[in-house]
GUDO-167758 format. One record per atom (N, C-alpha, C): x, y, z; atom name. Coordinates in nm, 2 decimals. Layout:
{site {X Y Z} "CA"} ...
This chain:
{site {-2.99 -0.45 -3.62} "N"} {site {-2.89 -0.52 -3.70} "CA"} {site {-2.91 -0.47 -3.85} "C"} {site {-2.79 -0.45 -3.90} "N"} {site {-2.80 -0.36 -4.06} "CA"} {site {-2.82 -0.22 -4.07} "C"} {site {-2.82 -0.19 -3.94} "N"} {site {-2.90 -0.02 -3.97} "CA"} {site {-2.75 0.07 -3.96} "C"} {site {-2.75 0.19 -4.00} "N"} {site {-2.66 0.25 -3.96} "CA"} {site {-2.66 0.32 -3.82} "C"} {site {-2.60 0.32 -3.73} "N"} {site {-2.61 0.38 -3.60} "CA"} {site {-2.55 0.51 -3.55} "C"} {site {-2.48 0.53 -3.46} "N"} {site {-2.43 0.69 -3.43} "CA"} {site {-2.28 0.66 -3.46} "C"} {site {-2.26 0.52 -3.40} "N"} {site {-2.05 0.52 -3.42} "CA"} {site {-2.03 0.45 -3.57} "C"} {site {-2.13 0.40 -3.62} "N"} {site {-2.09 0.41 -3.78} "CA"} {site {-2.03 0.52 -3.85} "C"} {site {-2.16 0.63 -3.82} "N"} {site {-2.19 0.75 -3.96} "CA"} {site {-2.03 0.82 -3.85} "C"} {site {-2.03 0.83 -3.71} "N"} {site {-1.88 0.91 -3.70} "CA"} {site {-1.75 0.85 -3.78} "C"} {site {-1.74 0.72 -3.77} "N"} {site {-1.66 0.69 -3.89} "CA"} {site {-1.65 0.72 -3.97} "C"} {site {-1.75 0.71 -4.04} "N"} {site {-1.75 0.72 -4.16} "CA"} {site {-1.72 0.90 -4.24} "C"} {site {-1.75 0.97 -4.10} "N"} {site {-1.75 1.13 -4.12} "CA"} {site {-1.60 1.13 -4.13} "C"} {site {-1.56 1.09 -4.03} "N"} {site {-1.34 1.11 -3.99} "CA"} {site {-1.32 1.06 -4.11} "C"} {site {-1.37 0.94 -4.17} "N"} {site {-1.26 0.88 -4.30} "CA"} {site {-1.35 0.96 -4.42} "C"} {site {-1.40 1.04 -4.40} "N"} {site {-1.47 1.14 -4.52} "CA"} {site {-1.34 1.26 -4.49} "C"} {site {-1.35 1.30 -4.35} "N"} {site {-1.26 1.41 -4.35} "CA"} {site {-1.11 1.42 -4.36} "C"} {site {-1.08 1.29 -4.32} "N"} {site {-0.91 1.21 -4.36} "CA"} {site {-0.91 1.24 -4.55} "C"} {site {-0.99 1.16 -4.62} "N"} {site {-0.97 1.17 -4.75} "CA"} {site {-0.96 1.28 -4.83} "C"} {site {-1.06 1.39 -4.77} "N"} {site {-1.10 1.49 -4.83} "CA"} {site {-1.02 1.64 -4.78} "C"} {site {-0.99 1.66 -4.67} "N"} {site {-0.93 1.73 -4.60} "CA"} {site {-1.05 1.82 -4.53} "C"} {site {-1.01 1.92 -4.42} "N"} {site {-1.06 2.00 -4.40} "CA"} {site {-1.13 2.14 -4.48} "C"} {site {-1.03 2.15 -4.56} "N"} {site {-1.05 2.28 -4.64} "CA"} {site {-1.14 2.25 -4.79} "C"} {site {-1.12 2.11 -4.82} "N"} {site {-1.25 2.10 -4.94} "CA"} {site {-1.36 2.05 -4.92} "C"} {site {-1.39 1.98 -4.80} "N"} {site {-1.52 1.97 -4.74} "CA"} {site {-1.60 2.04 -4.75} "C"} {site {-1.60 2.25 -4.75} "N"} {site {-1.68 2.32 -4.78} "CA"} {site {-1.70 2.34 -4.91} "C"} {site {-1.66 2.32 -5.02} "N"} {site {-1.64 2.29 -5.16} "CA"} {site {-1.70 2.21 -5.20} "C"} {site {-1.67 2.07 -5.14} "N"} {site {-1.76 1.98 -5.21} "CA"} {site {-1.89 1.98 -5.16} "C"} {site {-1.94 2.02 -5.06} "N"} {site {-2.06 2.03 -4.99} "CA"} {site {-2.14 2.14 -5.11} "C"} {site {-2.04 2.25 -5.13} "N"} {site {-2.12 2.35 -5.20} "CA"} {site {-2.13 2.28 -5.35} "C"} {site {-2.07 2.21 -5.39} "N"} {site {-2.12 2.14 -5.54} "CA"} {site {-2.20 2.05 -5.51} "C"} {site {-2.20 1.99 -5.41} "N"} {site {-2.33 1.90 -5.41} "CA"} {site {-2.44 1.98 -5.43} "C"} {site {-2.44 2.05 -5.31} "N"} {site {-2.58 2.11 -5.31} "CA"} {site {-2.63 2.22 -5.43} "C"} {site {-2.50 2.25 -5.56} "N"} {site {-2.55 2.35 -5.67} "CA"} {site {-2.61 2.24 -5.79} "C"} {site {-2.51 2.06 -5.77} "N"} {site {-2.54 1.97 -5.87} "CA"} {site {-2.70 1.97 -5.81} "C"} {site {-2.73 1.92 -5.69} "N"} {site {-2.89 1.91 -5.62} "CA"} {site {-3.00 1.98 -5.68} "C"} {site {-2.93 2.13 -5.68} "N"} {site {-3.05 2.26 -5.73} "CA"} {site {-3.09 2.26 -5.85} "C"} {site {-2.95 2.21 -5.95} "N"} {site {-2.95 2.16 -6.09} "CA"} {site {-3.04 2.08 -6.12} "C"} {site {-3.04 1.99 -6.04} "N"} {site {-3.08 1.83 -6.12} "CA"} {site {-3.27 1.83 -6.06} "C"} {site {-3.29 1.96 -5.97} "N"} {site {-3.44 1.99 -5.96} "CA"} {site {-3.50 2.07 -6.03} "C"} {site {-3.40 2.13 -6.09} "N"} {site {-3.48 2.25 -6.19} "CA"} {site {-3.49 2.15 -6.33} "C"} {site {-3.39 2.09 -6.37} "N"} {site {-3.43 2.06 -6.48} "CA"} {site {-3.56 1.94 -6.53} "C"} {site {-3.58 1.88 -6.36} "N"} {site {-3.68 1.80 -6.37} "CA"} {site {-3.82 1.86 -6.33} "C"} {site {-3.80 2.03 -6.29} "N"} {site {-3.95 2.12 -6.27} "CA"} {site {-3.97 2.09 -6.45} "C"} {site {-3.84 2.14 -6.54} "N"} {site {-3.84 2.21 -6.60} "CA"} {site {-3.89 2.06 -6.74} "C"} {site {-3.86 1.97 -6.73} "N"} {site {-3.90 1.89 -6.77} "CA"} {site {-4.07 1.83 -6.78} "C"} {site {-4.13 1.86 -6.65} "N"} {site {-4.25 1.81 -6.65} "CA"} {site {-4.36 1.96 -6.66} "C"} {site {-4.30 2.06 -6.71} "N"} {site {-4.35 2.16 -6.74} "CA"} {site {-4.39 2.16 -6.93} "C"} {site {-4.29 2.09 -6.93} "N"} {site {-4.31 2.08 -7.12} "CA"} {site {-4.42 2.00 -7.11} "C"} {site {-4.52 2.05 -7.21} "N"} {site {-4.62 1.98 -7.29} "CA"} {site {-4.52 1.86 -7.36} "C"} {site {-4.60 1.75 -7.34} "N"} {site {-4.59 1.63 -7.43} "CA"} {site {-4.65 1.63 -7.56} "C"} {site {-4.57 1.61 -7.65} "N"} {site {-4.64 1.60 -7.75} "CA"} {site {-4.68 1.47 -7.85} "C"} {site {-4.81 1.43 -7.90} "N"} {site {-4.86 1.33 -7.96} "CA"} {site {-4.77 1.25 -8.05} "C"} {site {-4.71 1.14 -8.04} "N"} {site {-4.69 1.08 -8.13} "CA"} {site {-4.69 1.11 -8.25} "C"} {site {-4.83 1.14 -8.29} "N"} {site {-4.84 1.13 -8.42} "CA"} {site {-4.86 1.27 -8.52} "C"} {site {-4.86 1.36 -8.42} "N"} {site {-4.88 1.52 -8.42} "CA"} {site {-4.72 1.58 -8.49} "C"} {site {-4.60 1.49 -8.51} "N"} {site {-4.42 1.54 -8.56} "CA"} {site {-4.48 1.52 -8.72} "C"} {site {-4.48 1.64 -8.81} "N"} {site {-4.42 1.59 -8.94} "CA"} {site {-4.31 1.58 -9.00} "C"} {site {-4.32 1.44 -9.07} "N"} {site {-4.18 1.41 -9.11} "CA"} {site {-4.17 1.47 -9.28} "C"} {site {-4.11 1.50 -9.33} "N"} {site {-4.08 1.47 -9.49} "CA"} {site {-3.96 1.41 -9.51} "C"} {site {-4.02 1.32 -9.58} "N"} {site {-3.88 1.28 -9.68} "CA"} {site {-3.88 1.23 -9.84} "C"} {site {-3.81 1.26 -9.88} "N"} {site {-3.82 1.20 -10.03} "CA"} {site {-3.82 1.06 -10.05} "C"} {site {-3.87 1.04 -10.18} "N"} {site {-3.87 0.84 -10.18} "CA"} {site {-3.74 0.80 -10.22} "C"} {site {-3.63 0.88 -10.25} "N"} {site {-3.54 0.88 -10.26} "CA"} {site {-3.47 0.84 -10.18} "C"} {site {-3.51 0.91 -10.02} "N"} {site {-3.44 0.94 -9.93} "CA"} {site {-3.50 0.80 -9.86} "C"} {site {-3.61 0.78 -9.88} "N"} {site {-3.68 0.65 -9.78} "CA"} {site {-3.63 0.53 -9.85} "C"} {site {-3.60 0.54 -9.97} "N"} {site {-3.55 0.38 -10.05} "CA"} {site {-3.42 0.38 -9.98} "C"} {site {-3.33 0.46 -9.99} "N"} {site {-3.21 0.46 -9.94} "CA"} {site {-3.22 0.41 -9.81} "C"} {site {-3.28 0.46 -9.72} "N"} {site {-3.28 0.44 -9.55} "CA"} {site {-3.33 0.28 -9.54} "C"} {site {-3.43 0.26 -9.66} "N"} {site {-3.46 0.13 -9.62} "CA"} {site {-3.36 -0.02 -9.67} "C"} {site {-3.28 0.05 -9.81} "N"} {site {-3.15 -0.03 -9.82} "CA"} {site {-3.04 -0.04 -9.71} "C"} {site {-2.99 0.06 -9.67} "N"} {site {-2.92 0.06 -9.57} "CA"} {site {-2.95 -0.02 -9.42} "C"} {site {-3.13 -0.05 -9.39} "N"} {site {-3.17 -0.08 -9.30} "CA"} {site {-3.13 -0.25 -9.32} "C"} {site {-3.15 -0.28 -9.48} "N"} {site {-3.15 -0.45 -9.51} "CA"} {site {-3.02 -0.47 -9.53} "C"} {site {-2.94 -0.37 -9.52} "N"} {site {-2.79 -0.46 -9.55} "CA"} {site {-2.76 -0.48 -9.43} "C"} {site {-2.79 -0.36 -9.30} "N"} {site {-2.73 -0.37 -9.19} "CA"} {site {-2.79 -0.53 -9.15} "C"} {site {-2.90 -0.56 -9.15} "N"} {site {-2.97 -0.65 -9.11} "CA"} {site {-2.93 -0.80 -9.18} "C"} {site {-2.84 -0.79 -9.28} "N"} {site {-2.80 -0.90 -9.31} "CA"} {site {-2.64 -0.91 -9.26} "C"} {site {-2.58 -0.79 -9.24} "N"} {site {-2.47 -0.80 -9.21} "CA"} {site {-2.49 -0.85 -9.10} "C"} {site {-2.54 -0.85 -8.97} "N"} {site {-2.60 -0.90 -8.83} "CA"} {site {-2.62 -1.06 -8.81} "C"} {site {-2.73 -1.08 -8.94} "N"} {site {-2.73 -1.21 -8.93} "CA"} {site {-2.72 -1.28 -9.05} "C"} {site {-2.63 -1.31 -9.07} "N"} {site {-2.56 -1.36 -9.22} "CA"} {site {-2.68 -1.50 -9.18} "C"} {site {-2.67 -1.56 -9.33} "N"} {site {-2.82 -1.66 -9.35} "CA"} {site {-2.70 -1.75 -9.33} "C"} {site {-2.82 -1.87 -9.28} "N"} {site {-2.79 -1.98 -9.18} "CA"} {site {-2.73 -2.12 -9.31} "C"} {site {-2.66 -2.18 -9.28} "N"} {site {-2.63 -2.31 -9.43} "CA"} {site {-2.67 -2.43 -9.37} "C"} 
């Protein structure tokens, strides 16, 4: 009970091949399986990168540039939550 069985998935194949037609079924099959190849390489390709430390990025910035980011941080922050009466 709940499982899929043999006269399910054949339905479900005919109303895959009703919607889709005969002639793009090899098409979409072949994009599946190039999205598939894609989405494994980029996750080899992801756990091949060195991680790097937190604390290891240098940032610069001017105090110029920090006073500013931090006004803009307190307006946004009051725009958000305008004070309570």
């Amino acid at each position: 009970m709940g499982g899929i069985g043999a006269p399910e998935l054949i339905i479900f194949l005919l109303v895959i091949l009703l919607l889709f037609g005969s002639t793009k079924l090899p098409k979409l099959a072949k994009s599946l399986g190039e999205a598939q190849k894609e989405f494994k390489k980029g996750i080899a390709e992801a756990e091949a990168e060195p991680v790097k430390p937190a604390g290891e990025e240098k940032v610069t910035m001017t105090k110029a540039e920090l006073d500013a980011m931090l006004a803009e941080r307190e307006a946004q922050a009051r725009r958000n939550n305008p004070p309570s009466v």
